[in-house]
N, C-alpha and C positions, 0 to 999 in steps of 0.2 A: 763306490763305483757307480751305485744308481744317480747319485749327484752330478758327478764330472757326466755320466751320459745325457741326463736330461739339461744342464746347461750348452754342452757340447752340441744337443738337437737344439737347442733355440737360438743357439753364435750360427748355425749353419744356416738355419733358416732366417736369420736376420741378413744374412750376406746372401742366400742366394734370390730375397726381393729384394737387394738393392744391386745387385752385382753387374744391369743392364746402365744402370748411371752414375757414369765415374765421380762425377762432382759429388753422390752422395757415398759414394764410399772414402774420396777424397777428407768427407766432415770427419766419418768414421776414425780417419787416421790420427785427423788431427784431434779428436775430442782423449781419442787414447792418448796423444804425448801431452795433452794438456793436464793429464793425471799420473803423469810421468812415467808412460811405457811409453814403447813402439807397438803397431799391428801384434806381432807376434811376444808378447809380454805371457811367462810362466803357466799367468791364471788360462788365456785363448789358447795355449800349446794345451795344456793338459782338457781341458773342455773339447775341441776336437780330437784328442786321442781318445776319449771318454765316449764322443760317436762316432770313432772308428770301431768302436771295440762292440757297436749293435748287431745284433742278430739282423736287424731289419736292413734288408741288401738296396733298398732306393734311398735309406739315411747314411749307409756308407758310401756309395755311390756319389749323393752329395756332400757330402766332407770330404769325401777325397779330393772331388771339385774345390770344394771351398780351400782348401788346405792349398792346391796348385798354382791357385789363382793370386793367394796371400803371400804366397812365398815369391811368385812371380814379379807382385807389387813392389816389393820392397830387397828385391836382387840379394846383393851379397852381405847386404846389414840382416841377413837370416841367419849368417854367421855369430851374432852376438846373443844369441837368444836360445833355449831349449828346444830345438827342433826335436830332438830322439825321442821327446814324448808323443809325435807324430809318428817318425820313422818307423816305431816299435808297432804298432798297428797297423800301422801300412804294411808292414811288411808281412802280417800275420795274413792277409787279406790273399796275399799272392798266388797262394793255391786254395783259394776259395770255389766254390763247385759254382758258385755264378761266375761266368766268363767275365761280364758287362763289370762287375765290381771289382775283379782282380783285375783287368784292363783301368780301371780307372785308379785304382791302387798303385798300378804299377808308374802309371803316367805321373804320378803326383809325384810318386819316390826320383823319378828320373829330372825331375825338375829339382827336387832338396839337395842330392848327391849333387848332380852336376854345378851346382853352386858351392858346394861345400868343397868340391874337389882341393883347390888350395887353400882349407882351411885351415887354420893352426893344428900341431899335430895334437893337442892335446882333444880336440875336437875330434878328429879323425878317430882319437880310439874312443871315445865314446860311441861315435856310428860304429864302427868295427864291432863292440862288444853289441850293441842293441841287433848290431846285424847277426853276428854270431851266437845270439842268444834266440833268436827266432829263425835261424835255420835258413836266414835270405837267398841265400848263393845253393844252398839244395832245392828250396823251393825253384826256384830259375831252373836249375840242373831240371830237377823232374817234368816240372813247364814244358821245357824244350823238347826235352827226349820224349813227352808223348807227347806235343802236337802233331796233329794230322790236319791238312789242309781241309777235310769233306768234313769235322767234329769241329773247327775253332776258326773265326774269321782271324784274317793275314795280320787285323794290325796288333793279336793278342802276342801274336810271333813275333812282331819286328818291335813293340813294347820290352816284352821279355829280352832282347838280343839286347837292343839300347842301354837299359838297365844294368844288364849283364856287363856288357864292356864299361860303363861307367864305374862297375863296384872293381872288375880288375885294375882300372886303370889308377884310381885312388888309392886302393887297398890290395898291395901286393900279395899279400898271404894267402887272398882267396884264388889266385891264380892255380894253385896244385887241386882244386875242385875241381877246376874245366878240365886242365889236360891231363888227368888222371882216370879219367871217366870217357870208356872209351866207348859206352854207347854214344855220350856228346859228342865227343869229336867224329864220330860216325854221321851223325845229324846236321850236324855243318857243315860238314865237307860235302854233303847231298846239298843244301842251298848254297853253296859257295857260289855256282852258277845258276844260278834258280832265274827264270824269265823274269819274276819281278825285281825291279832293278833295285829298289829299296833294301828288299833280304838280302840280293849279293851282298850291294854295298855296305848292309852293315855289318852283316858276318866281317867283313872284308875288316873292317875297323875293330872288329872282336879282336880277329887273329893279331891284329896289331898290338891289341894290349895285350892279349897273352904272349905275344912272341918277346916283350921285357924284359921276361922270363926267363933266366937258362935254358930250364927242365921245358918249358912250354916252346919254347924255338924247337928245341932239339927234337920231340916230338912231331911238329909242322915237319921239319926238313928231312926227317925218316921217311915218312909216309909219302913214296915218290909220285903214287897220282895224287894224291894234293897237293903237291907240287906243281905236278903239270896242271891242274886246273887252277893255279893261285896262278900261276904265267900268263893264262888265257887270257885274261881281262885286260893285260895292257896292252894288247894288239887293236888297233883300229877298229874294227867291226864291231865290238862292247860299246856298251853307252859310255859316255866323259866321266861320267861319278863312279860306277863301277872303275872305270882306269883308271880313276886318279889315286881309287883309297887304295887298288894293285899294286901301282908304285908307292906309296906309302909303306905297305907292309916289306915291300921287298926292301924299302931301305931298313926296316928294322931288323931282318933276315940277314944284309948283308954285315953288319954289323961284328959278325964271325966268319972266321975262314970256313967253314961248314958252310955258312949260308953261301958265301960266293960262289963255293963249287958246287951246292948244289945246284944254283939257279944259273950259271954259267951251261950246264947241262940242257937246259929247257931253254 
């Protein structure tokens, strides 16, 4: 373990002086395939999982960076490689007592999933089990349910929310976490309309992956004020992005005769 951390601190800090000039991270890339990996080759997955896994909260802060930025470089060829030896520490990170490093945890994770999303399945359950081995989608859960706007700045909130709809959206199972938990869906339904248009709209895009769901529709369309405030948004007066992701949901809503009559009513 003391290995993979202290190689993991010198891959981070090797990229984070060169990460201002692309042509030298570019040589980077190439010096790796000419030894026949890509960027993300076994040995640099498991070295930055090895500094994600420091106590020291400014060296996981940058490996979470570095890890964002690498996955970013090299798009959906992230699919061919060991990310979960990322994933697993990132994810351990997410209810970390420094905000600054679970925010930057969470931003990396939201960048791996959301490329992984149509990955092969056998991939899928690999993240699945890495995810459900570290508890991801409670951690999220807990995240949300105690954020307070005066204790945690906005974009720790709308991190967590992203996040969150990314793991329902790929990973159906985690869906009975959200809408089983009825402090969460308590907490959403309070930002479904929130002034900043950001939180609506991503709640907005949560409900959508949870609404996939049987059990998770059927829940949205019981609960008649969220109802009426999932309606609100497509009226004129909301911003364009809040309306749009409104009609989104409602088409995933209507999708059942449940949904039509409820929202026939609003």
């Amino acid at each position: 373990m003391a290995t993979l951390q202290r190689n993991g601190i010198l891959l981070m800090l090797e990229f984070s002086l060169t990460r201002s000039k692309q042509w030298l991270l570019f040589s980077v890339v190439c010096r790796m395939k000419c030894c026949g990996f890509l960027l993300l080759s076994f040995r640099y997955c498991r070295a930055l999982g090895g500094a994600l896994r420091t106590k020291n909260i400014s060296i996981v802060i940058q490996a979470a960076d570095v890890s964002l930025k690498l996955v970013s470089s090299i798009g959906h060829s992230v699919r061919q490689y060991p990310v979960v030896e990322i994933v697993r520490p990132l994810s351990c990170q997410l209810l970390a007592d420094q905000l600054p490093s679970a925010i930057s945890c969470a931003m990396a994770m939201n960048c791996i999933l959301n490329t992984l999303v149509t990955a092969s399945s056998s991939t899928h359950a690999k993240i699945w089990e890495a995810l459900g081995r570290t508890n991801a989608v409670g951690s999220i859960v807990s995240a949300l349910w105690s954020y307070t706007l005066y204790a945690h700045p906005l974009n720790y909130l709308t991190e967590m929310i992203f996040l969150l709809r990314i793991i329902l959206w790929g990973w159906p199972s985690s869906r009975y976490h959200v809408w089983s938990s009825c402090n969460l869906m308590g907490k959403l339904a309070h930002y479904c309309l929130a002034t900043e248009t950001a939180v609506a709209a991503k709640v907005l895009r949560l409900y959508a992956a949870l609404a996939l769901c049987g059990h998770g529709a059927f829940i949205l369309l019981k609960n008649e004020v969220l109802m009426a405030k999932i309606s609100e948004p497509v009226e004129t007066s909301h911003p364009s992005s809040t309306r749009i992701e409104a009609s989104k949901l409602c088409q995933v809503l209507l999708r059942s005769s449940r949904g039509c009559s409820a929202l026939l009513i609003f």
